[in-house]
Phi, psi and omega in degrees: 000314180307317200290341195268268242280350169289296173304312193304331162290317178294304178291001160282314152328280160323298191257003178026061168338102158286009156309091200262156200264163186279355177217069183307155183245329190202152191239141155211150221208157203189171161199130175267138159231174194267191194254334194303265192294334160084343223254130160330165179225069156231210236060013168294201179214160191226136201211124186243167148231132162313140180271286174004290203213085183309337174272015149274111182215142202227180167189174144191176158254153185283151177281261148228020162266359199083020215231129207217180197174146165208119179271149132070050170249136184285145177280188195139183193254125149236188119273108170310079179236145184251130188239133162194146188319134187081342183229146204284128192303161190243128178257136169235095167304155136066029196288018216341096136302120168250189165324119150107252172251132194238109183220136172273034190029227168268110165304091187266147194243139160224149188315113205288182168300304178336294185273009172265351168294323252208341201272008159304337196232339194261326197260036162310135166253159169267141204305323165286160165191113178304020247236167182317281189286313176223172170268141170257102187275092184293069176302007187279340214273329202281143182292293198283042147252335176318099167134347200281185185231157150356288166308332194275002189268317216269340155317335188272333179278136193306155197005049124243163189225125176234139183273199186260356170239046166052036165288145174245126165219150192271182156328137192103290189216153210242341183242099174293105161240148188267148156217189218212104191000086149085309213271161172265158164237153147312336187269342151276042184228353164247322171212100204311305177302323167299336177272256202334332161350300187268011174272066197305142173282348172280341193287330210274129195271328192195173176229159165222137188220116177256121174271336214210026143343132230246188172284347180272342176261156181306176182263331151347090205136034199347283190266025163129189201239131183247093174246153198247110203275040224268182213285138141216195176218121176269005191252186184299142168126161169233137219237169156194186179191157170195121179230171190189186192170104178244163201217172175282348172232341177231126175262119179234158165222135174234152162208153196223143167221138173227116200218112164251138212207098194058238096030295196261102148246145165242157190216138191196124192239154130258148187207157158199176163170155215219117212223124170321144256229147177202131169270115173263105178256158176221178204214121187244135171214153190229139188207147185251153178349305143212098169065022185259134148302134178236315185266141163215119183217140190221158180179133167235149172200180192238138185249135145242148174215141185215181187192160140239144175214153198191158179201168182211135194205101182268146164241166174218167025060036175315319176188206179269341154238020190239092185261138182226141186206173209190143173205127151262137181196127195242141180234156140216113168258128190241166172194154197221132177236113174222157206169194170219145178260117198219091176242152191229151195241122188237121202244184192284011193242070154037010188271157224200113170254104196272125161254127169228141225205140189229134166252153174225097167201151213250133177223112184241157160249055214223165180173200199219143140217145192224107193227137153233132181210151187260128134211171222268051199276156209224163196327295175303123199297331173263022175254113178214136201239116184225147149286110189240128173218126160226164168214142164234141174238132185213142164218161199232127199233140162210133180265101169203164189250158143269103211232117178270169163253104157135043171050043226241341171196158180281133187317156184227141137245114211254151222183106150233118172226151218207119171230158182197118198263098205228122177232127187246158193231133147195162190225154192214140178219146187234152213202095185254153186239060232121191139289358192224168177245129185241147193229090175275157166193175181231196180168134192239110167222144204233123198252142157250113194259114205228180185199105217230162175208132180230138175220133169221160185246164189249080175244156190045048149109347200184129176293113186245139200285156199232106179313303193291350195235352194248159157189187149213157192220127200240094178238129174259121140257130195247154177211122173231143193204128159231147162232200181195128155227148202209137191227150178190155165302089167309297174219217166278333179272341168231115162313117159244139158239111197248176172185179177202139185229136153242167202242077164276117185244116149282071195222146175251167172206107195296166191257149189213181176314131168063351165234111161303127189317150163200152196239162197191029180321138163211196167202168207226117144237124213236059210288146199230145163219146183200121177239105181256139165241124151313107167248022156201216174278329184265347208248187171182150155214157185219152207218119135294175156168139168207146168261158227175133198233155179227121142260106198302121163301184176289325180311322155269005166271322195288124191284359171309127163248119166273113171263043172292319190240114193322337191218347195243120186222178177185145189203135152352116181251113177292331214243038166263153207248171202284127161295156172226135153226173171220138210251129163229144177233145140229116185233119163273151172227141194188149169214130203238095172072035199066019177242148171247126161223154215213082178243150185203142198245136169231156162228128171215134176229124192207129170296157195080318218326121167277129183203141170326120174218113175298147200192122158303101180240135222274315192285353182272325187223102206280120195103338184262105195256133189256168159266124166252126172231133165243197178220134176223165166281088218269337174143195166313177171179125173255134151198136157254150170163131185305126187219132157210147173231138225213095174244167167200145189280058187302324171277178187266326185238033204239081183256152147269112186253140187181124199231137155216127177244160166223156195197152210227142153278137162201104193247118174252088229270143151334170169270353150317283191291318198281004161265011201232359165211165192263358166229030196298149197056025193237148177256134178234178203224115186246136183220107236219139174201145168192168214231145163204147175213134188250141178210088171308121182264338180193179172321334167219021169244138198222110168263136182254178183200143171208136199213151177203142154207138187225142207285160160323114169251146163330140158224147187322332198237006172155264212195099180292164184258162252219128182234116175240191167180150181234165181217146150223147187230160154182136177236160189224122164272135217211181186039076157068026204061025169286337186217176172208137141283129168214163186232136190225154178217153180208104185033073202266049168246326192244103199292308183227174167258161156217131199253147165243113142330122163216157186218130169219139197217189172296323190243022190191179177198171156198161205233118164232124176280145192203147135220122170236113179357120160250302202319154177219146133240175187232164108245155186222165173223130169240161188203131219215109161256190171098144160239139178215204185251006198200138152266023201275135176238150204224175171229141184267132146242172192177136172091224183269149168209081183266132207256022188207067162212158233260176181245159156275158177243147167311183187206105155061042183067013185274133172068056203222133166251137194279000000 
């Protein structure tokens, strides 16, 4: 009978029996969570029998909040019971349903023994994870990121892309916002690949990646959101780790304690990392309309870089549905550059004006971030009512001296220093109604923005300040937002979730050297929609459209021009205005046989695009023509394109992994901007790809392999370089799985790379060349400490999550370690 009655549940579950009683009577609603860890269980399975009448029997599974409903149940007395593999079932004997919603709130499950004996082995999450809204890339599983950063985790995640100066982009489009579990940081906002720097790939627990951001996230990102997860532990007990990794181009060190005790946890990292003095050379060349060298610039220097990072995270308990948390975290990054410099000016009577020139300059980073937030929780599981407050601080500080030889122009010492002040408010409220949830909130962030500039020349005997080159420069940005998202059951198989946010932008800026004061409001309403179907137990497909805003930060605002290198410079447009694109996605998912596939066709158009534009200028030094590259709205940009991805197991201890996008460029540049390139209006076909295979040899040795390339991309004005890397890892774990040793290679065929630039316009072209040290080799150790009652472990998100300013990017390989 028992056996009948297994089946008979499971087959309810599965074909989920729309047979409705002739007078529904009663609802019954729930969320299963774990006991530990507090995080949904889902999938389980919830199951009644009638006590009355045994051949009444009903189900359904919890979804993937843990959150489960069953309508239109005849009343009566039953048994409940909730389930899920590992864990011990929760039975509600002798249950009564009554009229109308009947909800057991949270069902907490607890781990059985059988699988806290067994669970050192049983609970690998798989390196992918498929979910409703995003993908998850689980970085604790990877071998060959070990001893590595941030960037080298996020080369690994299916449709991203990291260039060779650490820029992140999804298919499409470059505008990314990152965020650091949930939250925004300050050390992203000047120059994004140098902030992932500082990140060890051992701290990051997961990536998570959003394409379809809902109304509750900023309007920020052009093409989605990238959050970065790391590693802690929420259950009792004190816990800790401490790993490194030194390598021929990279050093790292991390340490973590984690320590919980009733009400109260705390969490507290410490990082650092060091990356050996490397020589880089680089090579400029300039050509006129037709194709006679006017420009030859040639240079090597030795780059050092180093970083520290540390955060402190308190949580409290207030009670079982009232929680407070508290977090600090701090960066500082230094890089040092010194070298020569050798340029020569070619003129049309064959005569050749040589300049040579030695640099020495410091670039420091540092900054704060301070966040605090309460929330509210209510019977129901989707009723939460929370509070959010940060402050961040970032400064960008650069230092260099210029010293020619032989007087041929006068020594320069250069002076920037740079802040940027961001204080944010925000409140959330979450309401289900029903069948449906609606969700409001509001949000406030006011940036205060600054730029100090010092210029001095080596006149009489002594570097005297140059009145007409110095200035300061002062932007206030305000952002005020409110939204509404409201989600509901179409039918059993189909969700939809709309929302709409609007975005009101303040901004002023003080008049300074060469810029006039200006003010500058505008408001953004930006409506989101998404309709998903089941169409089995395995498959899904989803349909989008969300509109999206780039608001350019200081790294493209700030009007500092570095004149550290005598003819190739670059300097800040305060007066840009914000992109708008608007995004359509269709993506099915489906897992076939232990295979996962994960494909999605995009359209996104976005106005504004902010992009780099190169330009000659004749007048700061008349016969010596500079190269200036700046930032402008260069104009429009359309793409369509396609991303899949595909793992699978052909062997029993054999995964395959494997992503590929393709996506097409198209800039349709102002009348302005289209006199300043030579390719404007042309559709180009861009393409990203990598391989990746894992192979477990026993319980504790795991060897990788990872291969990547991503084709030359478009740029308004000419050509970004062509990126590949190959990588193998193996790690072994060893003192009972408490610690592990690994060994990592990085293109050990190849000593350097070498990258090219181009820029083409009607009356000129240049060509910049970079080679730099690749080959890598590594070892790394991690160590794991600590006891509990369970090894099962969660992550709390929780708070701000500012989604909205363009990041800086590196410019044409200057200064960048891979």
């Amino acid at each position: 009978m028992n056996y009948l009655k297994t089946i008979a549940i499971f087959l309810s579950i599965i074909c989920s029996n729309t047979i409705l009683a002739q007078s529904p009577k009663a609802q019954l609603t729930g969320k299963v969570i774990d006991s530990l860890s507090k995080e949904a269980v889902y999938y389980a399975t919830i199951s009644l029998i009638s006590v009355e009448d045994t051949e009444k029997i009903n189900g359904t599974i919890a979804n993937e909040k843990g959150e489960f409903s069953l309508e239109n149940l005849d009343l009566g007395v039953y048994d409940i019971t909730i389930s899920f593999i590992g864990y011990e079932p929760k039975k509600h004997l002798n249950y009564t349903l009554k009229p109308g919603k009947n909800n057991l709130e949270s069902i907490v499950l607890n781990i059985s023994k059988e699988a806290l004996s067994e669970i050192i082995i049983q609970t690998d999450k798989p390196i992918i994870e498929n979910k409703i809204d995003r993908l998850v890339y689980n970085a604790e599983r990877d071998v060959t990121s070990a001893g590595g950063n941030a960037i080298d985790v996020l080369r690994k995640v299916p449709m991203l892309s990291v260039d060779i100066d650490g820029n992140v982009s999804l298919p499409g489009d470059q505008g990314v916002r990152i965020l650091v579990n949930g939250k925004p940081s300050g050390m992203m906002l000047n120059n994004m690949g140098d902030a992932l720097k500082m990140i060890s790939a051992d701290q990051i627990k997961s990536v998570e990646v959003i394409t379809s951001p809902s109304a509750k996230y900023d309007a920020e990102g052009a093409s989605g959101i990238i959050n970065i997860i790391t590693k802690r532990k929420d259950i009792a007990g004190v816990y800790g780790s401490i790993s490194g990794g030194i390598g021929t181009r990279h050093n790292n060190g991390n340490a973590s304690v984690n320590v919980r005790k009733g009400k109260l946890g705390v969490v507290v990292n410490l990082g650092g990392n060091y990356m050996w003095p490397q020589d880089v050379t680089n090579q400029f060349e300039q050509f006129d309309a037709s194709g006679n060298p006017t420009i030859e610039q040639k240079s090597k220097h030795r780059t050092t870089r180093s970083g520290l990072r540390g955060s402190l995270g308190v949580d409290y308990d207030l009670s079982d549905k009232d929680l407070f948390s508290t977090t600090f975290s701090t960066n500082t990054f230094e890089t040092s550059k010194d070298g020569f410099t050798n340029s020569n000016f070619l003129y049309s009577n064959n005569a050749i004006n040589s300049l040579i020139s030695n640099l020495d300059q410091e670039t420091k980073i540092n900054g704060f971030d301070w966040s605090a937030d309460y929330t509210r929780k209510f019977s129901n599981p989707n009723h939460e009512l929370s509070f959010s407050g940060q402050f961040s601080r970032n400064n960008n500080d650069t230092d260099y001296t210029t010293v020619y030889e032989e007087g041929l122009r006068t020594d320069e010492l250069g002076i920037n220093s740079g802040k940027n002040d961001e204080l944010t408010f925000q409140v959330d409220y979450s309401q289900p109604i029903g069948k449906t949830t609606l969700e409001v909130g509001a949000k406030t962030i006011l940036r205060d923005i600054s730029s100090e500039t010092d210029i001095r020349e080596f006149l009489n005997g002594f570097y005297q300040f140059i009145d007409n080159r110095s200035y300061e420069f002062k932007y206030n940005q305000d952002v005020i937002a409110g939204y509404m998202t409201y989600s509901f059951d179409l039918s059993k198989n189909y969700q939809v979730k709309a929302g709409v946010r609007m975005e009101h932008t303040i901004l002023e800026g003080e008049p300074t050297v060469g810029i006039e004061a200006f003010n500058n409001d505008y408001t953004n309403l930006l409506p989101s929609a998404v309709i998903s179907r089941k169409l089995n137990r395995t498959s899904s497909l989803k349909l989008s459209y969300n509109q999206r805003i780039q608001r350019p930060s200081l790294f493209y605002l700030n009007p500092f021009r570095d004149t550290s290198n005598p003819i190739v410079q670059q300097q800040g447009n305060p007066e840009l205005k914000p992109e708008l694109s608007h995004n359509i996605e269709l993506g099915y998912s489906t897992f076939i046989k232990g295979a996962m596939i994960n494909a999605s066709f995009f359209y996104r158009k976005t106005i504004d695009v902010i992009e780099s534009l190169n330009q000659i200028d004749n007048t700061t030094i008349p016969g010596e023509p500079i190269s200036l590259t700046t930032f402008e709205n260069i104009g429009t940009n359309e793409s369509f394109g396609t991303n899949l991805f595909v793992s699978f197991s052909p062997l029993k201890n054999l995964t395959l992994r494997s992503n590929i996008s393709l996506f097409t460029y198209e800039a349709k540049g102002n009348s302005f901007n289209n006199a300043l390139s030579s390719q404007t209006d042309e559709i180009y076909l861009v393409y990203r790809a990598f391989i990746n295979a894992s192979y477990k040899f026993d319980n504790s040795i795991t060897a990788e392999s990872f291969f990547m390339v991503n084709s030359s991309k478009r740029t308004f004005q000419g050509t970004a370089p062509a990126f590949s890397m190959w990588t193998l890892g193996i790690k072994k774990e060893i003192m009972d799985k408490k610690a592990s040793i690994g060994l990592s290679i990085t293109d050990p065929f190849s000593e350097n790379k070498n990258f090219e630039w181009q820029v083409n316009s009607p009356s000129y072209s240049q060509t910049s060349k970079m080679k730099l040290p690749f080959r890598s080799f590594g070892i790394s150790f991690s160590y794991n400490f600590g006891q509990s009652d369970s090894k099962s472990k969660t992550n709390k998100q929780r708070g701000i999550k500012n989604d909205d300013q363009k990041k800086g990017e590196s410019n044409q390989g200057n200064d960048i370690e891979s």
